[in-house]
Structures are given as structure tokens and as C-alpha cells.
VEXMIRO-75561 format. One record per residue (C-alpha): residue number from 1; residue in one letter; chain; x, y, z. Coordinates in steps of 0.05 Angstrom, whole numbers. Each point is the difference from the previous one (the first is absolute). Last residue first. Example, Ala and Ser with C-alpha at 12.3 -4.5 7.8 and 13.67 -1.06 7.14 Angstrom:
BEGIN
+-----+--------+--------+--------+--------+--------+
: num : residu : chaine :      u :      v :      w :
+-----+--------+--------+--------+--------+--------+
:   2 :      S :      A :    273 :    -21 :    143 :
:   1 :      A :      A :    -27 :    -69 :     13 :
+-----+--------+--------+--------+--------+--------+
END
This chain:
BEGIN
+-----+--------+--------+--------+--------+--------+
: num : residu : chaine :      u :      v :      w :
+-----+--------+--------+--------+--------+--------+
: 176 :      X :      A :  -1021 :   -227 :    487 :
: 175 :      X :      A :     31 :    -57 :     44 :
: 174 :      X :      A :     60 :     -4 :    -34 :
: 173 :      X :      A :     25 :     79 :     20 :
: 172 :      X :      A :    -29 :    -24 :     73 :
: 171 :      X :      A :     35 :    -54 :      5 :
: 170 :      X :      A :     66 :     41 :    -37 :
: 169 :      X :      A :    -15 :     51 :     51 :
: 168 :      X :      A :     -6 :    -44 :     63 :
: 167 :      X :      A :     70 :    -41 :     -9 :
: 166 :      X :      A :     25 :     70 :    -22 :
: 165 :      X :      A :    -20 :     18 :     75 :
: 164 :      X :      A :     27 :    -64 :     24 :
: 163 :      X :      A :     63 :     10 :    -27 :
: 162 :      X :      A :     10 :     78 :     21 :
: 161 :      X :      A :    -13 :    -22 :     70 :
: 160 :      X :      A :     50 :    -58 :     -3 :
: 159 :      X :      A :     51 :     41 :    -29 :
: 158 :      X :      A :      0 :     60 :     53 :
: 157 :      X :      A :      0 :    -52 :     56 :
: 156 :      X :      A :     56 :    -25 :    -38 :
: 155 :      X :      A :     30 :     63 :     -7 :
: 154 :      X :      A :      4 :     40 :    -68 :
: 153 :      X :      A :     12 :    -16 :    -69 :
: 152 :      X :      A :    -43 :     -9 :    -65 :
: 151 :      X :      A :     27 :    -41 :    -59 :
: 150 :      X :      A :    -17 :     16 :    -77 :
: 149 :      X :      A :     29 :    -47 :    -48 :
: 148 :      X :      A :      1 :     20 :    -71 :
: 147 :      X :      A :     38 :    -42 :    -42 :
: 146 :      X :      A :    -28 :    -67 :     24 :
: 145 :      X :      A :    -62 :      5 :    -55 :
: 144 :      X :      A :    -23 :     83 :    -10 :
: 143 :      X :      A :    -64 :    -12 :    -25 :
: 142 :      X :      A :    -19 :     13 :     78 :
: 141 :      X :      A :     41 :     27 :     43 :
: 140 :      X :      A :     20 :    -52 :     52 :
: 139 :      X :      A :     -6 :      7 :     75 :
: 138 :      X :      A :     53 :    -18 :     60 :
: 137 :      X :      A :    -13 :     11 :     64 :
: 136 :      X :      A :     66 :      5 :     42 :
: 135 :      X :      A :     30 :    -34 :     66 :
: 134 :      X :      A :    -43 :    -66 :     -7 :
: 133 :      X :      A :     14 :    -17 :    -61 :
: 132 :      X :      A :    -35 :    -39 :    -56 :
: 131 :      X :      A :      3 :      2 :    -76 :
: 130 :      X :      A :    -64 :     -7 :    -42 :
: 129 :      X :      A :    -13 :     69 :     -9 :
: 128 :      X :      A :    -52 :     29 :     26 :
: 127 :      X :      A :    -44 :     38 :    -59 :
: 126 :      X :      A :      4 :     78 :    -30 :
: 125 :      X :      A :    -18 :     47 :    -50 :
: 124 :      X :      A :    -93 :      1 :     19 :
: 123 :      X :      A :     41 :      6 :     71 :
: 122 :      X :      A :      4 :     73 :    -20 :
: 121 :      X :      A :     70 :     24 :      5 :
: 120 :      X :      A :     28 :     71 :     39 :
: 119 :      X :      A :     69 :     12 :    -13 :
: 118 :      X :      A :     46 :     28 :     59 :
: 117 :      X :      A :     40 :    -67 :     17 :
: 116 :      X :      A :    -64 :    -41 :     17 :
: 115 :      X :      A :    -84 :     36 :     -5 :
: 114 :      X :      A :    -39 :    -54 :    -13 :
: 113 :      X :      A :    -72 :     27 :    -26 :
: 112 :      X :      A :    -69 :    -32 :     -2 :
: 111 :      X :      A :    -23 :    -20 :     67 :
: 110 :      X :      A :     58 :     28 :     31 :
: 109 :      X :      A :     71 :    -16 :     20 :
: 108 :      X :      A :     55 :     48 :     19 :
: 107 :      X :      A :     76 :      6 :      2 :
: 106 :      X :      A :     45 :     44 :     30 :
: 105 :      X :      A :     74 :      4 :    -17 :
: 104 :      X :      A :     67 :    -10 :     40 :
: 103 :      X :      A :     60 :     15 :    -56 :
: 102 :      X :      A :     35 :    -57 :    -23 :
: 101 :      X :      A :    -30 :      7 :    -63 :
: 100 :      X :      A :     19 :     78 :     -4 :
:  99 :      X :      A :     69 :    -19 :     23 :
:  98 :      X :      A :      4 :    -47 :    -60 :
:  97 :      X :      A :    -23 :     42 :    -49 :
:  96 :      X :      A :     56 :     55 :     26 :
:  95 :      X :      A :     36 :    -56 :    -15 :
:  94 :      X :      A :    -16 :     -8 :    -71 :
:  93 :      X :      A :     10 :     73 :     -9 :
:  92 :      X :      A :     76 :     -4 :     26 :
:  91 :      X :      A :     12 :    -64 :    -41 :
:  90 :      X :      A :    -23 :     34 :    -56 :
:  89 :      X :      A :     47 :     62 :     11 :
:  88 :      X :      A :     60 :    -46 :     14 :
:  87 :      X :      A :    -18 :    -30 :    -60 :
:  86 :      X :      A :     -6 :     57 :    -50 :
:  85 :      X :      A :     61 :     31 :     26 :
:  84 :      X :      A :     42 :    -60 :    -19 :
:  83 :      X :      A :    -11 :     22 :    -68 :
:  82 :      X :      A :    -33 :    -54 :    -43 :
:  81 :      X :      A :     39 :    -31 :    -58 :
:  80 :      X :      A :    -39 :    -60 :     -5 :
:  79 :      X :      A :     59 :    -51 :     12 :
:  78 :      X :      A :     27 :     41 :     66 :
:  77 :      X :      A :    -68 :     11 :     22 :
:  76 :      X :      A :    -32 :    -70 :      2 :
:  75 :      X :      A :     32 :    -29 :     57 :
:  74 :      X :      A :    -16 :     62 :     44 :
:  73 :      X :      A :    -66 :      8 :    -23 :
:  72 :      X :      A :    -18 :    -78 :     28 :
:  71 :      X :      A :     15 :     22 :     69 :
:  70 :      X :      A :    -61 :     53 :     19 :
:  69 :      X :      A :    -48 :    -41 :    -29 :
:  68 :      X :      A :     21 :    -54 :     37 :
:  67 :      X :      A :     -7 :     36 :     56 :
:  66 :      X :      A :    -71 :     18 :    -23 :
:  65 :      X :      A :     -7 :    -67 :     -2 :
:  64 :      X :      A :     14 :    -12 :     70 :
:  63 :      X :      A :    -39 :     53 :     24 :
:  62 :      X :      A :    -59 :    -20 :    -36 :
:  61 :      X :      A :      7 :    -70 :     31 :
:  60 :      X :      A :      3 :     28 :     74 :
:  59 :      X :      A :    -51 :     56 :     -5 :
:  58 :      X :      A :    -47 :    -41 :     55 :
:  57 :      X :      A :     50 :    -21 :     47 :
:  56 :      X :      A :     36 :     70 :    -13 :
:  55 :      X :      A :    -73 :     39 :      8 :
:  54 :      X :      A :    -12 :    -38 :     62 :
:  53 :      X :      A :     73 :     24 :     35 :
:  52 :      X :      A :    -17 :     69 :    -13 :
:  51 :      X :      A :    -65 :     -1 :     22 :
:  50 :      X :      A :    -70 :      3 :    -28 :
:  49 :      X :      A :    -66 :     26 :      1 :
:  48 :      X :      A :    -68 :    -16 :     12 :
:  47 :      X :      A :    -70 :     12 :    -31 :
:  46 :      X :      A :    -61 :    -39 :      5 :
:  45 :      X :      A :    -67 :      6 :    -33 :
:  44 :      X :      A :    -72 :      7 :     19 :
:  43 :      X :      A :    -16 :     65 :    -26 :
:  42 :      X :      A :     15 :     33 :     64 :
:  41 :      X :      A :     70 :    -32 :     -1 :
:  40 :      X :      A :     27 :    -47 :     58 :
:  39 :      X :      A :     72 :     10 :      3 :
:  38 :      X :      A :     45 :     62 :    -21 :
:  37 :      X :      A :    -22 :     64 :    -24 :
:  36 :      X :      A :     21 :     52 :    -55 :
:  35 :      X :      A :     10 :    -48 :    -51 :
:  34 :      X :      A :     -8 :     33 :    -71 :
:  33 :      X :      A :     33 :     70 :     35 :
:  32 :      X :      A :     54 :    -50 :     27 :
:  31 :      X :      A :      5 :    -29 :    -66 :
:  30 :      X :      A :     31 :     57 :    -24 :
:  29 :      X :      A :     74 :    -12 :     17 :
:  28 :      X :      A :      4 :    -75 :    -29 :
:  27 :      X :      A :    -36 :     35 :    -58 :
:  26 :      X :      A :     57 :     48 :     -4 :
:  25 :      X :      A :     45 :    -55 :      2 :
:  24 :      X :      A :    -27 :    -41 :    -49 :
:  23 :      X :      A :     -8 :     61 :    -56 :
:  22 :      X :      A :     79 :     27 :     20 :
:  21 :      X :      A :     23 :    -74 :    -14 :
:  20 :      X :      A :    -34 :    -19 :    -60 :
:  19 :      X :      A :     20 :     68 :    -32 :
:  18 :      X :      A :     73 :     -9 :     17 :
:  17 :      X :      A :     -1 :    -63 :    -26 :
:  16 :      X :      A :    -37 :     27 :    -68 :
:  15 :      X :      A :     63 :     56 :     -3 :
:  14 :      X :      A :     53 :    -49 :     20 :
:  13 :      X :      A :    -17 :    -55 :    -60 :
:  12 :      X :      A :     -2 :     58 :    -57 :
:  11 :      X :      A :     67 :     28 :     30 :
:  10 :      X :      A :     30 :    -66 :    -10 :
:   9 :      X :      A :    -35 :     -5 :    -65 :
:   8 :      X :      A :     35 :     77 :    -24 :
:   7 :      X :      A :     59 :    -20 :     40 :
:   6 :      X :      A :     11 :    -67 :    -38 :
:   5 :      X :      A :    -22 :     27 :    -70 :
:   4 :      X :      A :     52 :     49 :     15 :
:   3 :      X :      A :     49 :    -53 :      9 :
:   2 :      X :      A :     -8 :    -40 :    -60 :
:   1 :      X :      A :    -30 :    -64 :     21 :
+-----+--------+--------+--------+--------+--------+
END
């Protein structure tokens, strides 16, 4: 790759990471006005939030990949051409995205809404997943196969509250 094809794709990569990351963490900021409350909600949800130490047993595999992530540039730079600037600026953004995983969030659950890592999902987008644990929910996004699991963090008092009231929506949900 000629090497201002290399900057001009490296700089390509950087600007959509750096959009990725600003748009998560702001939402990781604003969810607080989403979820103003924690525990029993008016409307007959739930809403709790997370530690430290929860968010890394829950953010585990992400944060392994994202390491990953934030290796495989450095083998690849030397044969593409791509200033070392590039890569030390990547692997700054992509851990930025990892302090804004590993950040405590709040979460909520209600009749028609899940409302995990600053996004808001209907249920009408999401199932349990077939995998068990009993530090983390985990749901799958529909249409989405195993590329798109979604779990939910928090104590296990926290967990088993949030379980049974999914346990009740998607009853409910099947119900009507």
C-alpha cells in the first residue's frame, strides 16, 4: 500500500473509531437522565446499577477483543505503510472504549423497553440466550445469530430480580 493510501485509510479507520467512542460514552453519560431512579419503578419495572468489578465480569470478552484489536495494528503497520502515529492514536481511542465499558452504568427493565449500556431496546429486538451464568444475564439480539450478545451486569440480588422480571415480560409479551 503506497503510503498515503495508508494514512488516508488509517485516518479513515481513526475517524469512525473515534465516532463510536465519543457516541457510547456520551450515552454511557446520559443514561442517568433515562434512569433517574433505582429499584422498583412506578410503571412496574426495575432499575439497578452496577460496579466496577460487575462491569469487568460482565465486559470480560469485549475487553479481550478489543485487546486484540489493539495488538493486531502493530503487526500490520510496518507491511501497510501506516505511520506509527496512526496506531498509538487507535490504541488510545480503543481504550478510552474500554474505560467507558468498564465504567459503572445503570440499567433498567420495563414492560416494553431495556435500557443496558445507554441504548434503550424494545424486547419486540431481543430473546435469552441460550448460555447460562449466574454472575451476568445474557440476551441475544434478534436476527443478529451469536454475533450480537447482549449481557446485563449487576449483583446477584440485582440479577435475580432483573431475571424474574424479564421472566414476567416475555410471559406476558406471549400471553397477548
Amino acid at each position: 500500500m503506497e503510503y498515503s493510501e495508508a494514512i488516508g485509510f488509517g485516518i479513515g479507520i481513526v475517524v469512525i473509531t473515534s465516532m463510536v467512542v465519543i457516541y457510547d460514552l456520551w450515552r454511557i453519560y446520559t443514561i442517568r437522565r433515562d434512569i433517574p431512579l433505582l429499584g422498583k419503578l412506578d410503571n412496574g419495572g426495575f432499575a439497578w446499577q452496577t460496579s466496577l468489578e460487575e462491569e469487568v465480569v460482565r465486559d470480560i470478552p469485549g475487553v479481550i477483543t478489543i485487546g486484540v484489536m489493539m495488538a493486531l495494528p502493530w503487526f500490520l503497520s510496518a507491511e501497510s505503510g501506516t505511520p506509527t502515529w496512526l496506531v498509538v492514536l487507535f490504541d488510545v481511542l480503543l481504550f478510552l472504549h474500554v474505560i467507558g465499558m468498564l465504567l459503572p452504568k445503570r440499567y433498567a427493565i420495563t414492560k416494553t423497553h431495556l435500557f443496558v449500556d445507554g441504548h434503550i431496546l424494545p424486547w419486540s429486538a431481543l430473546k435469552m440466550s441460550t448460555r447460562k451464568s449466574k454472575n451476568r444475564i445474557i440476551l441475544q439480539r434478534k436476527g443478529w445469530w451469536i454475533f450480537a450478545p447482549l449481557s446485563l451486569g449487576g449483583t446477584l440480588v440485582d440479577l435475580s430480580l432483573a431475571r424474574a422480571f424479564i421472566i414476567d415480560i416475555s410471559h406476558n409479551s406471549a400471553d397477548e
